[in-house]
N, C-alpha and C positions, 0 to 999 in steps of 0.2 A: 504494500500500500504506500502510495508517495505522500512525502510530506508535503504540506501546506506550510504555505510560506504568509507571511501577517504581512499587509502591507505598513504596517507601525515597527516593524521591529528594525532593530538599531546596531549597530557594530561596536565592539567596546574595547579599547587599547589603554596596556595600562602603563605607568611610564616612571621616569623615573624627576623629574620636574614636579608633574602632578601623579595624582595617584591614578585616575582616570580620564579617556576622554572618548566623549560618545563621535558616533558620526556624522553626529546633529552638531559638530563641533562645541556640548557644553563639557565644561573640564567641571572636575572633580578633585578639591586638593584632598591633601591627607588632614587630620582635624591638628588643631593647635595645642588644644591640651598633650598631647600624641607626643610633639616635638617639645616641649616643654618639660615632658617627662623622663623623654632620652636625654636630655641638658643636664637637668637633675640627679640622675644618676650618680656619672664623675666627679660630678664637684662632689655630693655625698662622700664619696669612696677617699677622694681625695682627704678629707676632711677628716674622715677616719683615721686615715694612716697619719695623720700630723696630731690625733691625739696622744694624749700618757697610754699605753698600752694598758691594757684591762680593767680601763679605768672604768667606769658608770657610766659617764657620757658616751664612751669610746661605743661601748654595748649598745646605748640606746641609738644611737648614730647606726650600726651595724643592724639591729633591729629597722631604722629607716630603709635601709639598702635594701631587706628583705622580703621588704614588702612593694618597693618598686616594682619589680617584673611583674605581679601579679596589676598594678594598676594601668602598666600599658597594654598588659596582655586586652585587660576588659575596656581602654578606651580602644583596640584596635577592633575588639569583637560588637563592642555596640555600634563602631563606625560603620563596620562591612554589612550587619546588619540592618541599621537605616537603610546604607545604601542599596543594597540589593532589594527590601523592602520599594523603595521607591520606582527602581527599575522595573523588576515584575509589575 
């Protein structure tokens, strides 16, 4: 059985400037909390290693660090989600 084609449907490149862009030429950035997060990180890390070692801060700084992955993980899942949301 052949497939039907939508006369709405749309081509989608994904890039490394922006995160997407359709063929309807709209771009799609990556969200800014996103990069803010990736910023965040280093300096953290940085910040750690220039404490007193096993100090209290040191841990609670290392504690921040730990929790970073998990909050870019879920700004990249709620972006892809919108977006794909919108698309469909």
């Amino acid at each position: 059985m052949p497939v039907r084609q939508h006369e709405n449907s749309v081509g989608i490149d994904t890039g490394i400037k922006s995160f997407a862009t359709l063929s309807t030429q709209q771009v799609f950035d990556a969200p800014k909390p996103l990069k803010q997060a990736k910023t965040k990180l280093p300096k953290l890390q940085r910040k750690a290693s220039k404490q007193v070692k096993g100090s209290q801060n040191q841990r609670k700084t290392y504690n921040k660090i730990s929790r970073r992955p998990a909050r870019i993980a879920r700004i990249r899942l709620d972006f892809l989600h919108k977006l794909t949301t919108y698309l469909a």
